[in-house]
N, C-alpha and C positions, 0 to 999 in steps of 0.2 A: 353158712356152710358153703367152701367153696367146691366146685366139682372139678375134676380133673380133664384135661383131652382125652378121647378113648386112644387107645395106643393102636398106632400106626400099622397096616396090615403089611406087611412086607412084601416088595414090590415081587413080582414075577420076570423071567428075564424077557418074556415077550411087551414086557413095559417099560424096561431098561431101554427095548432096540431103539426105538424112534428117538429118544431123546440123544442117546450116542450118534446116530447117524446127524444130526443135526448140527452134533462138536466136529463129528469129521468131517462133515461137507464145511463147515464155516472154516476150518483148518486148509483143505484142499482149495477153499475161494481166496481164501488170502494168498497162501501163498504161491497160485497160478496169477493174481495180479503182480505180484513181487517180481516173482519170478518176467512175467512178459517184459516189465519196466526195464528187467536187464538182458532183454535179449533172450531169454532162457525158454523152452520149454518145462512143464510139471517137472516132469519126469529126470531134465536136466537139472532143476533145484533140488529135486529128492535126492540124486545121486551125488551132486556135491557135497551134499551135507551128511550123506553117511557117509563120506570119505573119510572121517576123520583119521582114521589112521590107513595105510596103504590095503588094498584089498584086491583078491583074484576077481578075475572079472566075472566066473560060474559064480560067484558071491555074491557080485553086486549084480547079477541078471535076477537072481533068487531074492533078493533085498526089493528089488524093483518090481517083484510077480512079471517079467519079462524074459521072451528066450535070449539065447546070448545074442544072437545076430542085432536083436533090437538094442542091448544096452553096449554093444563094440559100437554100432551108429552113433548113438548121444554121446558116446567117448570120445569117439572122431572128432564130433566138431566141436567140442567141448578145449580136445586138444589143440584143436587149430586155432582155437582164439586165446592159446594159452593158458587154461584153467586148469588139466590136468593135462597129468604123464603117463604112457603103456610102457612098461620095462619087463622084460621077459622074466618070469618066475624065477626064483633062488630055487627052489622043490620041482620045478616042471620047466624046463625050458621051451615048451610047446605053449605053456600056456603064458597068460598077461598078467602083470598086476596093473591095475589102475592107482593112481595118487593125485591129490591137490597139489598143485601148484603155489606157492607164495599167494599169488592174487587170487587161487583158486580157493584158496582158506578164507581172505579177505573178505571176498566174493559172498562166499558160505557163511559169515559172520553176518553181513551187512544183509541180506536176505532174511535173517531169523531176526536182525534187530527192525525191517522195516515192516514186520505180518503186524502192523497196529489194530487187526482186528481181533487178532487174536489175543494181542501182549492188554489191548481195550477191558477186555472181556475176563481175561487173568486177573489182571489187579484191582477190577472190580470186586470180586470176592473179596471178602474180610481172611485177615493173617490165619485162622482160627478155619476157615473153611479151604485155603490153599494148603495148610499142614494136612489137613486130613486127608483133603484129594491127591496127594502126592502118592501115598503107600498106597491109595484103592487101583490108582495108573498103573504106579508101576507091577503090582498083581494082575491085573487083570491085560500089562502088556506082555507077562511071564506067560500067563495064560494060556493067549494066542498062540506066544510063539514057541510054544514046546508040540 
């Protein structure tokens, strides 16, 4: 006679925390190294790479949990080393859009291909366990951000 596992008590979300916190802190250590290698600060990598398409800068200060004064700085020198563009709003000509640059893309590319602790740590999972985590992400990054 064989006996079964007892079936698994269903986690609680205060059991969830710590182990999350532990993907996001591995996520933020990767790519604040990445990011240093190229000069960057965090905060500069973060914002490059939500660049993807042109964005107001009250966006990307809200995207960054930063006041604007903070994410017009990381623009600034961001700009001056060529990585983005500020062009005056089509809707607001008071206000900026921020955009990548050609290298600023580049840039943004070559940063998410070098986080090898994280891309480590991805591919280690089995095909069967990255399909699953994909939908529970992207729900639980709907989540957040509503």
């Amino acid at each position: 006679m064989t006996t079964e596992p007892a079936p698994r008590a269903v986690p609680t979300p205060d059991e969830l925390l710590e182990p999350l916190a532990v993907v996001v802190r591995g996520h933020h250590d990767d790519l604040t190294a990445v990011a240093t290698r190229h000069g960057l600060s965090t905060s500069q990598a973060r914002a490059l790479i939500a660049l993807t398409e042109p964005m107001p800068m009250s966006a990307l200060a809200n995207h960054l949990v930063c006041d604007a004064s903070n994410a017009t700085g990381l623009i600034g020198r961001m700009e001056s080393r060529g990585l983005v563009t500020r062009t005056p709003s089509p809707d607001d000509r008071r206000s900026k859009v921020a955009a990548r640059t050609p290298e600023g893309t580049e840039l943004a590319h070559r940063i998410r291909a070098e986080m090898r602790v994280v891309h480590g740590a991805l591919e280690a999972l089995t095909p069967q366990e990255r399909t699953a985590l994909l939908p529970l992400l992207n729900r639980l990054g709907q989540l957040l951000s509503s």
